[in-house]
MILOMI-475676 format. One record per residue: x, y, z of N, C-alpha, C, O in turn; residue in one letter; residue number from 1. Coordinates in nm, 2 decimals. Layout:
BEGIN
node n.X=X; n.Y=Y; n.Z=Z; ca.X=X; ca.Y=Y; ca.Z=Z; c.X=X; c.Y=Y; c.Z=Z; o.X=X; o.Y=Y; o.Z=Z; code=A; pos=NUM;
...
***
This chain:
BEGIN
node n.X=-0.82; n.Y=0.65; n.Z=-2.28; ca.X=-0.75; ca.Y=0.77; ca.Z=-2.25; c.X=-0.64; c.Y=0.74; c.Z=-2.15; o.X=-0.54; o.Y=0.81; o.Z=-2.14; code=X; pos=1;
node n.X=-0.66; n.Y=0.60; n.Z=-2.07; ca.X=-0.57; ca.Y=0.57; ca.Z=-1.97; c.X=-0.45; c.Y=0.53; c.Z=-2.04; o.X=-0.33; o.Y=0.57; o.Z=-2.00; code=X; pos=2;
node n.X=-0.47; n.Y=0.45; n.Z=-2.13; ca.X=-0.38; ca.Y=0.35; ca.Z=-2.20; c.X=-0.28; c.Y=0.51; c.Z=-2.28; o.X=-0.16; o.Y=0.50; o.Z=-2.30; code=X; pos=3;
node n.X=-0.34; n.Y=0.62; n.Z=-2.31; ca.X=-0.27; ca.Y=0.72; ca.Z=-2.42; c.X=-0.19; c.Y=0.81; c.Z=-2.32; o.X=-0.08; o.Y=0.83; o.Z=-2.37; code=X; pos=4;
node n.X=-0.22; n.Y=0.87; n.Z=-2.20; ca.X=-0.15; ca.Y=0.93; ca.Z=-2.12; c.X=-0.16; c.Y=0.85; c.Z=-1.98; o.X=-0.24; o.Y=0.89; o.Z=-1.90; code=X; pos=5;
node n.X=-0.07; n.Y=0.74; n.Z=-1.96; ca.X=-0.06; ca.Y=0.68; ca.Z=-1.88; c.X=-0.03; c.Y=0.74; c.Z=-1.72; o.X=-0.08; o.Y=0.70; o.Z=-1.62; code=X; pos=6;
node n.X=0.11; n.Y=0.89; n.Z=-1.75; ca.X=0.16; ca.Y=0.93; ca.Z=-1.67; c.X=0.11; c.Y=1.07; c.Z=-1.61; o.X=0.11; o.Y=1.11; o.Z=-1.50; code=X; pos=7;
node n.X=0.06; n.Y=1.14; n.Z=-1.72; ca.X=0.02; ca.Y=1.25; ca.Z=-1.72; c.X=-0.12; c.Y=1.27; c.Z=-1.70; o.X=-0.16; o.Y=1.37; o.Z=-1.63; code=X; pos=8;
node n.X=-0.18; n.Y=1.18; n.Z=-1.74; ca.X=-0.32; ca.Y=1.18; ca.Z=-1.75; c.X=-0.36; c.Y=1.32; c.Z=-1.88; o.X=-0.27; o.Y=1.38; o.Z=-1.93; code=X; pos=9;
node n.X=-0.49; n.Y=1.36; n.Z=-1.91; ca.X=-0.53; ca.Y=1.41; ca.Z=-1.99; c.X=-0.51; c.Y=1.56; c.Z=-1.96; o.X=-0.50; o.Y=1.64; o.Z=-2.05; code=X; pos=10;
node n.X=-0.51; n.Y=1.58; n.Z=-1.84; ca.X=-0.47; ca.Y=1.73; ca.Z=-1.75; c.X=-0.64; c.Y=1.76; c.Z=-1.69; o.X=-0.72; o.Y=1.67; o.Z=-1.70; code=X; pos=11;
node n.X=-0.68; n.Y=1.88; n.Z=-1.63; ca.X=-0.77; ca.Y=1.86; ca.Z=-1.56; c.X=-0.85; c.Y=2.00; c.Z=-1.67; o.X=-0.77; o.Y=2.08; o.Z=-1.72; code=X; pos=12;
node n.X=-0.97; n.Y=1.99; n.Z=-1.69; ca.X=-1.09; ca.Y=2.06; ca.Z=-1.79; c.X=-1.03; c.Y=1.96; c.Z=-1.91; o.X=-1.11; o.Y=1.98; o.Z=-2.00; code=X; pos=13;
node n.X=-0.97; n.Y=1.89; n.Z=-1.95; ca.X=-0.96; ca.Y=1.84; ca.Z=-2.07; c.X=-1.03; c.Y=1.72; c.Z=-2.11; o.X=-1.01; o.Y=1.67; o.Z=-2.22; code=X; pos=14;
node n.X=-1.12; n.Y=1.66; n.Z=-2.00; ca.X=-1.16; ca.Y=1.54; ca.Z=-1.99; c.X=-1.30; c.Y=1.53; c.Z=-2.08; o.X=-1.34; o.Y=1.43; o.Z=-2.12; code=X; pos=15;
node n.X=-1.35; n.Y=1.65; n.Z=-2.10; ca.X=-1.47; ca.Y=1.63; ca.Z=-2.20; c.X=-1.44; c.Y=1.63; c.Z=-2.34; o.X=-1.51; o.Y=1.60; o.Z=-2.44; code=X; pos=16;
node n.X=-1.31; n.Y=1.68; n.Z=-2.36; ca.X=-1.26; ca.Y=1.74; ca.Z=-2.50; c.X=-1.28; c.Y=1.58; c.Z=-2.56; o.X=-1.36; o.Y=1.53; o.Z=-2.63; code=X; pos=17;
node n.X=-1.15; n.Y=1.53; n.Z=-2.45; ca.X=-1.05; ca.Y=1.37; ca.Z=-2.49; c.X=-1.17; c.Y=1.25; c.Z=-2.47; o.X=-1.16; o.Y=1.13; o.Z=-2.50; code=X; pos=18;
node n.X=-1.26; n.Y=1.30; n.Z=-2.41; ca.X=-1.39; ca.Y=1.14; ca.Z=-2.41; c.X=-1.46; c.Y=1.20; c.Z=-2.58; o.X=-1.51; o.Y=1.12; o.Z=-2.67; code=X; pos=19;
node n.X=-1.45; n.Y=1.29; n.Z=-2.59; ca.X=-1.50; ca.Y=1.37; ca.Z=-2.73; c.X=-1.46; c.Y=1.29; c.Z=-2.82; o.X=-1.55; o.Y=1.23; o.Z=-2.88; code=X; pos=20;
node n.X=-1.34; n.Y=1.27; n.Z=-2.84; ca.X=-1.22; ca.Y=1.24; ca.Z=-2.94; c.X=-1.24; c.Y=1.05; c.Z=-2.91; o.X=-1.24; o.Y=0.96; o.Z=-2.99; code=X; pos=21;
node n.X=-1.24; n.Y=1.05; n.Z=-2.80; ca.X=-1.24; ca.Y=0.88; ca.Z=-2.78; c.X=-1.41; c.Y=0.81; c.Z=-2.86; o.X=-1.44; o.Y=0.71; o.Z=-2.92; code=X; pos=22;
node n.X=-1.47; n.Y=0.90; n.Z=-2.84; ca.X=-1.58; ca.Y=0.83; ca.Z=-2.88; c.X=-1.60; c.Y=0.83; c.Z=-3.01; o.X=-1.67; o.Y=0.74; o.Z=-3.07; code=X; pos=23;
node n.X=-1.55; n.Y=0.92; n.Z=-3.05; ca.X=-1.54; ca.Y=0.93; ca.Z=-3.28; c.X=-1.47; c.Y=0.80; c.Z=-3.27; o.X=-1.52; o.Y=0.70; o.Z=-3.33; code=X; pos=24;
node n.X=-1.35; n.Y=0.78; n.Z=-3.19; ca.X=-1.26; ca.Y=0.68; ca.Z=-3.26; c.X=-1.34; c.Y=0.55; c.Z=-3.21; o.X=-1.34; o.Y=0.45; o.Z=-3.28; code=X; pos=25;
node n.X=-1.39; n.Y=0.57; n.Z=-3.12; ca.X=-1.44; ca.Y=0.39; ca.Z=-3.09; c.X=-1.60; c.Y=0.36; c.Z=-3.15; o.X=-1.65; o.Y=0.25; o.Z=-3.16; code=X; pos=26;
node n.X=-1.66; n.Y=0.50; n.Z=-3.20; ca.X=-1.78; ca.Y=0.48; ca.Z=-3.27; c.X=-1.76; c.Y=0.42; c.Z=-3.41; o.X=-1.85; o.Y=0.38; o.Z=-3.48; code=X; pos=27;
node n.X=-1.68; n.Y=0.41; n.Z=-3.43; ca.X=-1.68; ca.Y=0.33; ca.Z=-3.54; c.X=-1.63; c.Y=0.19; c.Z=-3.58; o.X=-1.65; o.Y=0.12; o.Z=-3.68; code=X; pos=28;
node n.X=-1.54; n.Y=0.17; n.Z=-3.45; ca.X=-1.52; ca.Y=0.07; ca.Z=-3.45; c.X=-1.63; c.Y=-0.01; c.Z=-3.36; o.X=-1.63; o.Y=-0.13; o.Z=-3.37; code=X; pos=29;
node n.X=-1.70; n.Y=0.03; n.Z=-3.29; ca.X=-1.80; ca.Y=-0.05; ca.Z=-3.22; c.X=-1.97; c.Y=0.02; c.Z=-3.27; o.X=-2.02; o.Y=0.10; o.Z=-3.19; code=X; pos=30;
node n.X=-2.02; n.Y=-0.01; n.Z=-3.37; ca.X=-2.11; ca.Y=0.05; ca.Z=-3.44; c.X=-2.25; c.Y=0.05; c.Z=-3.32; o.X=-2.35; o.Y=0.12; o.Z=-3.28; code=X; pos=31;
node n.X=-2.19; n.Y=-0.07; n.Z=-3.29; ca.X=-2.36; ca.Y=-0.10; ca.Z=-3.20; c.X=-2.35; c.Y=-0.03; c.Z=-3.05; o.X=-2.40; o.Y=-0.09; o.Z=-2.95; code=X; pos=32;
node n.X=-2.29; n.Y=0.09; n.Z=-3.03; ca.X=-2.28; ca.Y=0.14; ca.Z=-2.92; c.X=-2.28; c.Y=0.27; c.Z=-2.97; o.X=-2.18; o.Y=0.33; o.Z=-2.93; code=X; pos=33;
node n.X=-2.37; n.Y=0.35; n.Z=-3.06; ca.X=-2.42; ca.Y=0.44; ca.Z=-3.08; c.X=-2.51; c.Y=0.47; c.Z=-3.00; o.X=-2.48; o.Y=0.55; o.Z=-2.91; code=X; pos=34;
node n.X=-2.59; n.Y=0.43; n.Z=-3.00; ca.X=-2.67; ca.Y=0.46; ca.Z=-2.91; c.X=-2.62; c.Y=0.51; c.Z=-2.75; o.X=-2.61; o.Y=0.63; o.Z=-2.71; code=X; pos=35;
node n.X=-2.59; n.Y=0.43; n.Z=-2.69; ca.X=-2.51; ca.Y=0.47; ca.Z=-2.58; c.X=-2.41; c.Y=0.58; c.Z=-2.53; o.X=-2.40; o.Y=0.64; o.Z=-2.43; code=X; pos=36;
node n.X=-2.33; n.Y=0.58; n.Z=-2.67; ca.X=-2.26; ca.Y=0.74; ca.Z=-2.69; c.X=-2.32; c.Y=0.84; c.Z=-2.68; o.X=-2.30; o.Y=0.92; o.Z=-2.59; code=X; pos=37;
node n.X=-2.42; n.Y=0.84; n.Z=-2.78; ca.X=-2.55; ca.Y=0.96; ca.Z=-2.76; c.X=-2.58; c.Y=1.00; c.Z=-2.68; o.X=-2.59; o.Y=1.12; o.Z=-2.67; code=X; pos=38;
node n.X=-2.65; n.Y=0.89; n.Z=-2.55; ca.X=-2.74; ca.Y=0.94; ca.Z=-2.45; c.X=-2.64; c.Y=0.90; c.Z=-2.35; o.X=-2.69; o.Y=0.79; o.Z=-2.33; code=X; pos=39;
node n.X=-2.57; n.Y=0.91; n.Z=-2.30; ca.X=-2.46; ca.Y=0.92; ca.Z=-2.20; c.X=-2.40; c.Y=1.06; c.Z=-2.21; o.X=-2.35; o.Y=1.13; o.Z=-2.30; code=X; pos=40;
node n.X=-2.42; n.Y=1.09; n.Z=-2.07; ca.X=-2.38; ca.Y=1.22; ca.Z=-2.02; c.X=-2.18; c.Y=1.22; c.Z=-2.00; o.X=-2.12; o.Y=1.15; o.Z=-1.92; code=X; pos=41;
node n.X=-2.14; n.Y=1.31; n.Z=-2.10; ca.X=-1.95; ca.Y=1.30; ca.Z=-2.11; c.X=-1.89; c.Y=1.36; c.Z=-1.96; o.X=-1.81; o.Y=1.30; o.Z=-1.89; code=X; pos=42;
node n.X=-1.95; n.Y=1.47; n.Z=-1.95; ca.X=-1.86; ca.Y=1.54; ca.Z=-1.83; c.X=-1.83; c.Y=1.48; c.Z=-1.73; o.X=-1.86; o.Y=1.55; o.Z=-1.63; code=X; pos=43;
node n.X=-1.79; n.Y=1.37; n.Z=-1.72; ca.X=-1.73; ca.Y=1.29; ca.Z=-1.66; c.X=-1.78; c.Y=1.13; c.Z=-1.62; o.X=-1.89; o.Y=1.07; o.Z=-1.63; code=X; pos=44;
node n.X=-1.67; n.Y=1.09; n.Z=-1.57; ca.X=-1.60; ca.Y=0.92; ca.Z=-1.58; c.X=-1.72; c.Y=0.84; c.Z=-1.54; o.X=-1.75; o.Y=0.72; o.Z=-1.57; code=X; pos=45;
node n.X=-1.79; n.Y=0.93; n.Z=-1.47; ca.X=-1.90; ca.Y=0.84; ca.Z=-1.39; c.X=-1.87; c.Y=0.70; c.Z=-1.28; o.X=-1.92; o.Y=0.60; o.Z=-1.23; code=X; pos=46;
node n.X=-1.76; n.Y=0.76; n.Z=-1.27; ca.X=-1.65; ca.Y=0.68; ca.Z=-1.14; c.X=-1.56; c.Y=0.80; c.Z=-1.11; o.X=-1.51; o.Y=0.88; o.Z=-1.19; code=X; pos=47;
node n.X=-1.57; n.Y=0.78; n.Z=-0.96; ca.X=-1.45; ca.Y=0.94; ca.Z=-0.96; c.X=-1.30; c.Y=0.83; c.Z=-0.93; o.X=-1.19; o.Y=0.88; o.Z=-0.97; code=X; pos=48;
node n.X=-1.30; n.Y=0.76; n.Z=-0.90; ca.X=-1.13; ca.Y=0.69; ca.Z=-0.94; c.X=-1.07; c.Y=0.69; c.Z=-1.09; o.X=-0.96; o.Y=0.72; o.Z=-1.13; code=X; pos=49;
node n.X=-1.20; n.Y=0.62; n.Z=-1.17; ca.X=-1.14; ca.Y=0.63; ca.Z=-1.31; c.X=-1.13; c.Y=0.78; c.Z=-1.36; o.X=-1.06; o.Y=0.80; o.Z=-1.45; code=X; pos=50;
node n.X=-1.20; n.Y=0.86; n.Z=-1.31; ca.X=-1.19; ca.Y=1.03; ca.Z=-1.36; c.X=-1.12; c.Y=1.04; c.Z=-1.31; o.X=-1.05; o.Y=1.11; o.Z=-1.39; code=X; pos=51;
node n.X=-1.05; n.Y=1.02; n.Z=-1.18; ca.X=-0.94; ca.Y=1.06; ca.Z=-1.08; c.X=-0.75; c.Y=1.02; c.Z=-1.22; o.X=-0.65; o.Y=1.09; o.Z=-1.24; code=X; pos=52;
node n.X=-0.77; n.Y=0.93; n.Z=-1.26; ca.X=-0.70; ca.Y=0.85; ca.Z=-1.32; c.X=-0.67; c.Y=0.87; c.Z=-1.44; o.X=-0.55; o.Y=0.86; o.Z=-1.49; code=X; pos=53;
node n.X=-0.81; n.Y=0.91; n.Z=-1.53; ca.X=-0.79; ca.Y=0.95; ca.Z=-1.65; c.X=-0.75; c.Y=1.13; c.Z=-1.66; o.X=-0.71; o.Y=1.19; o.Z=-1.76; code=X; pos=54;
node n.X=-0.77; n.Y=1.17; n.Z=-1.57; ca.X=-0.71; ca.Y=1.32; ca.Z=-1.55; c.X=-0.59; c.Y=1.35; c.Z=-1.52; o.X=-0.51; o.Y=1.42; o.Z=-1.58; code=X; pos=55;
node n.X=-0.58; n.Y=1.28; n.Z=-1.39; ca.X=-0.43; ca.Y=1.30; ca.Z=-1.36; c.X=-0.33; c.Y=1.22; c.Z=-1.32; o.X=-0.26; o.Y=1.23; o.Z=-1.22; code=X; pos=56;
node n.X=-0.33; n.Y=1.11; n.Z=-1.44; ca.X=-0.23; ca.Y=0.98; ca.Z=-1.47; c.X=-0.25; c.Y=0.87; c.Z=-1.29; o.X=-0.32; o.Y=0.88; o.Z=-1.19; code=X; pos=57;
node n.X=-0.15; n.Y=0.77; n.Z=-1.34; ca.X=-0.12; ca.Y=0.69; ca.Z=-1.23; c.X=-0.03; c.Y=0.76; c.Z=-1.12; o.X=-0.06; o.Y=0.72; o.Z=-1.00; code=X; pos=58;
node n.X=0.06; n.Y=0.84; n.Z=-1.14; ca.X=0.18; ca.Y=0.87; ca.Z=-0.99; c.X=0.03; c.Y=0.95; c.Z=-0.93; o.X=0.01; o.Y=0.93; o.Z=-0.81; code=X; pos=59;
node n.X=-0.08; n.Y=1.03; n.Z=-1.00; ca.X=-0.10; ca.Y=1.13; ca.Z=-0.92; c.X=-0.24; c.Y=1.03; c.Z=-0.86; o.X=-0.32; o.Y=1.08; o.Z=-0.78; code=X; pos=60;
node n.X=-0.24; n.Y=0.93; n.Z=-0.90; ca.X=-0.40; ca.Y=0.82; ca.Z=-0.83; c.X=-0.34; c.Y=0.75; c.Z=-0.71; o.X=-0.39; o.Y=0.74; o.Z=-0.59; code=X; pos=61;
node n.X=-0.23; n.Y=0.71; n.Z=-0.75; ca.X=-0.13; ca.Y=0.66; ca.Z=-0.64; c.X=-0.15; c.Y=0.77; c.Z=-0.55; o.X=-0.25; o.Y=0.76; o.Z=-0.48; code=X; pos=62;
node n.X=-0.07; n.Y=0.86; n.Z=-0.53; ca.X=-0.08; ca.Y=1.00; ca.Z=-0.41; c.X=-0.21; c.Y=1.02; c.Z=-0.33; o.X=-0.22; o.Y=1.03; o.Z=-0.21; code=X; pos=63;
node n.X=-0.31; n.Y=1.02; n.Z=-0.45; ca.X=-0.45; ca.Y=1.00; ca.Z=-0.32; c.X=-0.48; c.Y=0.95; c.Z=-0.25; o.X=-0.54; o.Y=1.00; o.Z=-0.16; code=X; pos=64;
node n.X=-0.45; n.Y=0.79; n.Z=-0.24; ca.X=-0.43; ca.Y=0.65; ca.Z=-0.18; c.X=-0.35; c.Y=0.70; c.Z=-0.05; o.X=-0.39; o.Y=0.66; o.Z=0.06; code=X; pos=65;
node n.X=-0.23; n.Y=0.78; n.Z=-0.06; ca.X=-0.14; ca.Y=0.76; ca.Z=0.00; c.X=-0.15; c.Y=0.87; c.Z=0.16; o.X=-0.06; o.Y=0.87; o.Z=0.24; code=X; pos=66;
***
Protein backbone atom coordinates (compact mmCIF):
# COMPACT_ATOMS: atom_id res chain seq x y z
CA UNK A 1 0.00 0.00 0.00
CA UNK A 2 3.11 2.13 0.74
CA UNK A 3 4.77 1.58 -2.52
CA UNK A 4 0.93 2.51 -4.38
CA UNK A 5 0.25 5.82 -2.58
CA UNK A 6 3.47 6.88 -1.57
CA UNK A 7 2.41 10.57 -0.97
CA UNK A 8 -0.99 10.43 -0.10
CA UNK A 9 -1.22 7.48 1.68
CA UNK A 10 -4.54 5.44 1.55
CA UNK A 11 -6.57 8.44 3.44
CA UNK A 12 -7.77 7.61 6.98
CA UNK A 13 -11.00 4.70 7.39
CA UNK A 14 -9.65 3.36 4.19
CA UNK A 15 -7.07 1.17 5.64
CA UNK A 16 -9.24 -2.04 6.01
CA UNK A 17 -10.85 -1.61 2.54
CA UNK A 18 -6.99 -1.30 0.77
CA UNK A 19 -5.30 -4.33 3.22
CA UNK A 20 -8.72 -6.02 1.80
CA UNK A 21 -7.61 -5.54 -1.82
CA UNK A 22 -3.81 -6.19 -0.93
CA UNK A 23 -4.38 -9.43 0.36
CA UNK A 24 -6.59 -10.96 -2.85
CA UNK A 25 -3.65 -9.59 -4.82
CA UNK A 26 -0.79 -11.11 -2.75
CA UNK A 27 -2.95 -14.32 -1.96
CA UNK A 28 -2.29 -15.59 -4.85
CA UNK A 29 0.71 -14.89 -5.51
CA UNK A 30 2.08 -16.18 -2.15
CA UNK A 31 -0.22 -19.32 -1.81
CA UNK A 32 1.44 -20.49 1.39
CA UNK A 33 0.30 -17.52 3.42
CA UNK A 34 -3.24 -18.34 3.44
CA UNK A 35 -3.47 -19.21 6.34
CA UNK A 36 -2.09 -16.19 7.88
CA UNK A 37 -4.41 -13.91 5.88
CA UNK A 38 -7.29 -15.61 7.44
CA UNK A 39 -6.40 -15.51 10.94
CA UNK A 40 -4.85 -12.13 11.14
CA UNK A 41 -6.78 -9.36 12.50
CA UNK A 42 -6.88 -6.36 9.27
CA UNK A 43 -8.04 -3.26 11.12
CA UNK A 44 -4.85 -2.30 11.37
CA UNK A 45 -0.95 -2.29 10.62
CA UNK A 46 -0.16 -3.75 13.82
CA UNK A 47 2.69 -1.13 13.93
CA UNK A 48 1.31 2.30 14.54
CA UNK A 49 4.31 3.93 12.33
CA UNK A 50 3.64 1.64 9.40
CA UNK A 51 -0.30 2.45 9.94
CA UNK A 52 0.86 5.93 10.60
CA UNK A 53 2.50 5.70 6.93
CA UNK A 54 0.25 3.61 5.10
CA UNK A 55 -2.66 6.10 5.86
CA UNK A 56 -1.25 9.18 5.61
CA UNK A 57 1.81 8.92 3.07
CA UNK A 58 5.47 9.93 3.79
CA UNK A 59 5.27 14.19 4.11
CA UNK A 60 2.54 13.43 6.72
CA UNK A 61 5.06 10.48 8.87
CA UNK A 62 7.66 12.93 8.38
CA UNK A 63 5.50 15.83 10.33
CA UNK A 64 5.02 13.51 13.35
CA UNK A 65 8.68 13.11 13.78
CA UNK A 66 8.89 16.72 13.49
Amino acid sequence: MIEKNPFTGVGPGNYNREIGKSRIEHSEEYRELYYFYETTQRGHAHNDYFHLLAVFGIPSFLLFFY
